[in-house]
Each structure stands twice: as structure tokens, then as C-alpha cells.
N, C-alpha and C positions, 0 to 999 in steps of 0.2 A: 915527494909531495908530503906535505904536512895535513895527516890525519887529524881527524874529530877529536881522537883524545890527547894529543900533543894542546889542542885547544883549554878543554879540561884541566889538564895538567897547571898549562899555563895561569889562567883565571884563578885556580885554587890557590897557585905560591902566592900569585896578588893580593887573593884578600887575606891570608896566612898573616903575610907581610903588613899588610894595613894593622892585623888584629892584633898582634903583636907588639906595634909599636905603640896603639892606642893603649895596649895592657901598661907598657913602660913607661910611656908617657904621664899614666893615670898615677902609677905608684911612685914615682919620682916627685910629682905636683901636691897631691894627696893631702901630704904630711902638711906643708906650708898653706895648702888652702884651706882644709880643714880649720888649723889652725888659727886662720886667720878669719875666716868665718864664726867662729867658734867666740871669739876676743871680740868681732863687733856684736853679736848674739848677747854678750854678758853686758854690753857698754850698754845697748840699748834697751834692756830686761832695766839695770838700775838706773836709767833716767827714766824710762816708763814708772818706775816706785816712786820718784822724787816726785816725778807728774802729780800723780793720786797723790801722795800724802800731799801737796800743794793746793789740789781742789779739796781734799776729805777736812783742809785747816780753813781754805776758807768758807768752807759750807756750813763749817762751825762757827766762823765769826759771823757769817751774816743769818744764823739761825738766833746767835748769841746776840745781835745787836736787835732783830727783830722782837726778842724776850724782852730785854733794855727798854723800846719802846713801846710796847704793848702795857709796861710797870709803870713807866712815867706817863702815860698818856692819863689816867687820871687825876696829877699833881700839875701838869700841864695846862689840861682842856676843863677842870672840874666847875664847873657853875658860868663857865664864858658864853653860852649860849643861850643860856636860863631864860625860858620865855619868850625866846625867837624861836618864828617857824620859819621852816627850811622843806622845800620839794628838791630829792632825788632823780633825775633823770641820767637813765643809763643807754649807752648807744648798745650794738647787736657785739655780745659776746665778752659784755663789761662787768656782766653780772656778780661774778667772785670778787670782783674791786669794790665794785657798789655795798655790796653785801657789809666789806672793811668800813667804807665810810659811813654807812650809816651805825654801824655799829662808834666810830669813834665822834660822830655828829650827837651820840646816845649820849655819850662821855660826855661831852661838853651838854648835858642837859638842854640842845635845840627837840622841840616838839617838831615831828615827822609829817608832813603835812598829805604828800604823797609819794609813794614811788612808782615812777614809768620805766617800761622801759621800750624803747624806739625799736623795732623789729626790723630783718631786712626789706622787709618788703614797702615800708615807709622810705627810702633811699633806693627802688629798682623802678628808672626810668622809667620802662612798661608801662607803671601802674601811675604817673604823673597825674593823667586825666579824669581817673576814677577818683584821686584823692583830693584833687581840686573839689570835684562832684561832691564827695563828701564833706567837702569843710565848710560849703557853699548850703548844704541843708541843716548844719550842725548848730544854726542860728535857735538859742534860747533866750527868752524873756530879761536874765543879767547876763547873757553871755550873746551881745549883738554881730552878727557876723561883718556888719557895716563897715567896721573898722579895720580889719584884714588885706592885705597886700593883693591888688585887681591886674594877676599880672597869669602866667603861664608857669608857673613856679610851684609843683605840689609843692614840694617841701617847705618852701619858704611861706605859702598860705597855713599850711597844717601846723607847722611849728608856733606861728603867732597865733592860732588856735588854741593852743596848748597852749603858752605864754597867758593868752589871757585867760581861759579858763583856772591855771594853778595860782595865780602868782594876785597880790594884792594890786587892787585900781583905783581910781577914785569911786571905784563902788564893789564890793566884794561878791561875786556869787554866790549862788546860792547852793547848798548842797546838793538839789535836786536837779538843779542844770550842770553841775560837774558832773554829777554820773551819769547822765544824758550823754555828753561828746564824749567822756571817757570810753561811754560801754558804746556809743557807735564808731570809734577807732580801731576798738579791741574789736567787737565782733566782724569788722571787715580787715581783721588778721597785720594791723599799723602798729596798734599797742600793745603791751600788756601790762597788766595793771593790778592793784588787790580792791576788793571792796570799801578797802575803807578810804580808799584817796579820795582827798578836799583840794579844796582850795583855798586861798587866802594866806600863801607863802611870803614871807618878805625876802626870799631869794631865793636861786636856787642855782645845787651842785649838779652839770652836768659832767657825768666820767664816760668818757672815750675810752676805746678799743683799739687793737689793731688798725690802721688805715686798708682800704681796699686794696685788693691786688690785681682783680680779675681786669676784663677787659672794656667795663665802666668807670673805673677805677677814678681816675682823674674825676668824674664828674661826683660821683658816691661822695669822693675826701671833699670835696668843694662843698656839696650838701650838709655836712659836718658842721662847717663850718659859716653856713648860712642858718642853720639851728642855732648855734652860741649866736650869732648877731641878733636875732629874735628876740631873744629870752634878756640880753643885756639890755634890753632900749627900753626895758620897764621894770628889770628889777636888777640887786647887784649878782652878777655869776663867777660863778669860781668854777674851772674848767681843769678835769683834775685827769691825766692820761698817762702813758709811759712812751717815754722816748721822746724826742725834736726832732727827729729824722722827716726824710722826704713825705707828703703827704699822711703825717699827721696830724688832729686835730690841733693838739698845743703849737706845735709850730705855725700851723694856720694862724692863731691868733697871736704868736707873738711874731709874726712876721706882716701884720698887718698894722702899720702904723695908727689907726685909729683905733680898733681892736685893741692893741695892746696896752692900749692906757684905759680903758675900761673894765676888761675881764683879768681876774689874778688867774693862775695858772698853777699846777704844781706837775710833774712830768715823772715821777715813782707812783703811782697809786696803787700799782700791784704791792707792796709792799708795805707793811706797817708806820713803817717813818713815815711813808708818802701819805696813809690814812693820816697819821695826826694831822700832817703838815697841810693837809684839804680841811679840816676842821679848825686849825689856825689861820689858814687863810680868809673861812667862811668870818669866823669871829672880827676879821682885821677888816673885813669890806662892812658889814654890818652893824660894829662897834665903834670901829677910826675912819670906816668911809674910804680907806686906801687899797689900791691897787698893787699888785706885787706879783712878781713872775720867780717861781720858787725850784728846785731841786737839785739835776746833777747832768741835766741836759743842756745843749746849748740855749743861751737867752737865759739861761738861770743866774738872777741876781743874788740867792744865797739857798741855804738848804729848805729853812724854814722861815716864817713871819717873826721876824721880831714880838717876842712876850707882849698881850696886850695890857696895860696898865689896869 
């Protein structure tokens, strides 16, 4: 009979046996896999180097091109503005863009008429019916609420609000009715705004953001884009964003056949090129009355405005 420890016995030569050959196994393979691990290790160490020095050369060129236009921007934009006023309107989270443009709208010597900027809560469905509310009591002595779009539409009521209180009419506002609807958009949390916004712009830049992502989304970018339609039907706009991509505002407009032969466009504004090329385009609707779809997105006819004479 085969006792318990003949058992023992047995089970121990097994895993002896196993350990053994995994020990021989390991020392025979070792050297070549090592090795060979060791060879892709270095290959991929010095293309990761090649990487970086690729991004650190081109962080340099477009640090170095964005210097370039920052230095020409006043041999560029200097005196093309001179005595045009121009209203800023920035969509929610365009602010550092805006900040560029108005700064190279400075260059070009346009007077700043005012700058908004459109908060989210003017673009959240929710609040559609208060803001209709509000655009509907927002009626001043030169600022008639009569003429405003009689539809279900906050946005597209509040936007022509805005349109006509900034922008020059056949009759101008008056200071004291601008800051009436101004300071009743701001303080029910639509705008914000500085003290000194007027009215009486003969156009204006509005710079886009980001398109929505969330799960209004589609209806948010469509809103966007019922602002720019507002603002063109009474004065010239220049719509200055990044990217063409899916529900952005520039794509909006240049993928709208009627749209796009009214509003110029430029699709860099985060970027310095993209400021001048917003203040070249302001000058070329204002100055030559022409329309132009500008940058390095799709739908872009060239980088910048042809020089205006």
C-alpha cells in the first residue's frame, strides 16, 4: 500500500522538477530577452527625444511668429480705424481672445464703444421665459422695445435688444437708456458689462468660444448663432472664433449660405495673427464694405484681409 509519505515524496520531485526547469528555462532566455528589451528601451528613449525637441522647435516658431505679429500689428492696423467706433461682444469663456482684440482694434485707433460680454445663463433654455420677460420691460424712451422679434425666442429677442441698444439707427440712443438695459441684463446675471458702455457703434466684433458640449448643446451652438444673425441685419459684423469644426460659431456662419456673405469671419483669435486679422477684417467691412472668410480653417479664403488701400 502506498503510504502518505510516498505521497509527499512524490508532489515535492514535481515541483523540484517544475522549479528547476523554470530556473533553466529563465537563464537560457534571459540573456536574448534582456537584451532585447533593453534595444527597444533605447529605440524608444531616442525617438521620445526627437518628439520633444519637435514640439520644444515648434513652440518656438509659433511663440516666434506670434512676436512677428504683435511688431507688425502697428505698421499693419496704425490709423485704419481712426474715428470708427466699434462694440466688442464676447460669447461665455472668450474673454482672453476679446481682451487680444480689443487690444489690436486699440492699434488700429477704432474708439471702444462697448464691451459685453454674453454669460451662460443668456444661452440656458431654462431661463428662455424670464428673459423674453426681461427684454419685453427693457422698453426706453430711444430704445423702443416695438421693434424686437414677437416670437418664443429669448435669445433671438435679447440679442436684437442688444443690437439696437449698441449699435448706431436712424436715431442713436441715448446714454442714459444704454445703461438702463445694460444694467438690467447684468443685474439679472445675462451680461456683464463695464460702466462705461455706450452706444452708437458702427459695428461690431463678436468673438466666440468653445462651441457647447453638454447635453443642450445643439440648441446653445444654434443660439450662437442666432446672435451673429441679430447684430448683422443692422450693422457690419466680424465674427472672430477658433476652429470650423462641428458646431462652432464660424462654421455656423460660413456654412450658412446667406450668412456667409454678410458676416467676415476669422477662425484663429486665440492667437495674435488671428487678433490682427479681426481688426483687418473690422477695417475691410467698414472701410471697403466687403465680406471675407479669413484664417486656417475650413471655408478660409486666405489668412488675412487683403491691405486696405
Amino acid at each position: 500500500m502506498i503510504n502518505f509519505r510516498y505521497h509527499v515524496v512524490s508532489l515535492t520531485a514535481v515541483f523540484l522538477a517544475l522549479a528547476i526547469g523554470l530556473v533553466v528555462g529563465t537563464a537560457a532566455l534571459n540573456g536574448p530577452v534582456s537584451e532585447n528589451l533593453r534595444t527597444n528601451l533605447e529605440a524608444l528613449k531616442k525617438d521620445n527625444d526627437v518628439r520633444r525637441d519637435q514640439v520644444n522647435q515648434l513652440r518656438e516658431e509659433l511663440n516666434s511668429g506670434q512676436d512677428f505679429a504683435t511688431q507688425v500689428a502697428p505698421v499693419v492696423l496704425a490709423g485704419k480705424l481712426a474715428t470708427r467706433k466699434i462694440a466688442v461682444v464676447s460669447m461665455p469663456g472668450a474673454d482672453e481672445s476679446a481682451d487680444g482684440v480689443v487690444k489690436m482694434l486699440s492699434v488700429a485707433g477704432a474708439t471702444l464703444t462697448a464691451r459685453v460680454g454674453l454669460e451662460e445663463k443668456f444661452f440656458d433654455p431654462n431661463y428662455t421665459n424670464e428673459l423674453l420677460d426681461l427684454a419685453d420691460q427693457s422698453s426706453q424712451p430711444s430704445i423702443p422695445v416695438t421693434s424686437l422679434p414677437r416670437n418664443s425666442d429669448g435669445v433671438e429677442t435679447a440679442s436684437a435688444l442688444l443690437a439696437l441698444t449698441l449699435l448706431q439707427g436712424t436715431t442713436t440712443p441715448t446714454p442714459g437708456d444704454v445703461t438702463a438695459v445694460l444694467t438690467g441684463l447684468s443685474k439679472a446675471g445675462y451680461v456683464a458689462t463695464d460702466e462705461a458702455a455706450g452706444g452708437g457703434a458702427e459695428a461690431v466684433v463678436l468673438v466666440s468660444s468653445e462651441p457647447a458640449t453638454d447635453k443642450e448643446a445643439t440648441r446653445k451652438n444654434q443660439s450662437a448663432v442666432t446672435v451673429a444673425s441679430q447684430f448683422y441685419q443692422r450693422r457690419p459684423l466680424v465674427v472672430a472664433g477658433d476652429g470650423a469644426g462641428e458646431g462652432n460659431l464660424v462654421s455656423g456662419v460660413r456654412g450658412d449660405p446667406t450668412l456667409v456673405k454678410e458676416i467676415s469671419t476669422v477662425d484663429n483669435v486665440s492667437t495674435v495673427q488671428g487678433q490682427v486679422a479681426t481688426a483687418m477684417a473690422a477695417t475691410e467691412r467698414l472701410v471697403q464694405n466687403k465680406v471675407g472668410q479669413y484664417g486656417l480653417g475650413a471655408g478660409a479664403t486666405s489668412m488675412v484681409p487683403s491691405a486696405a488701400p
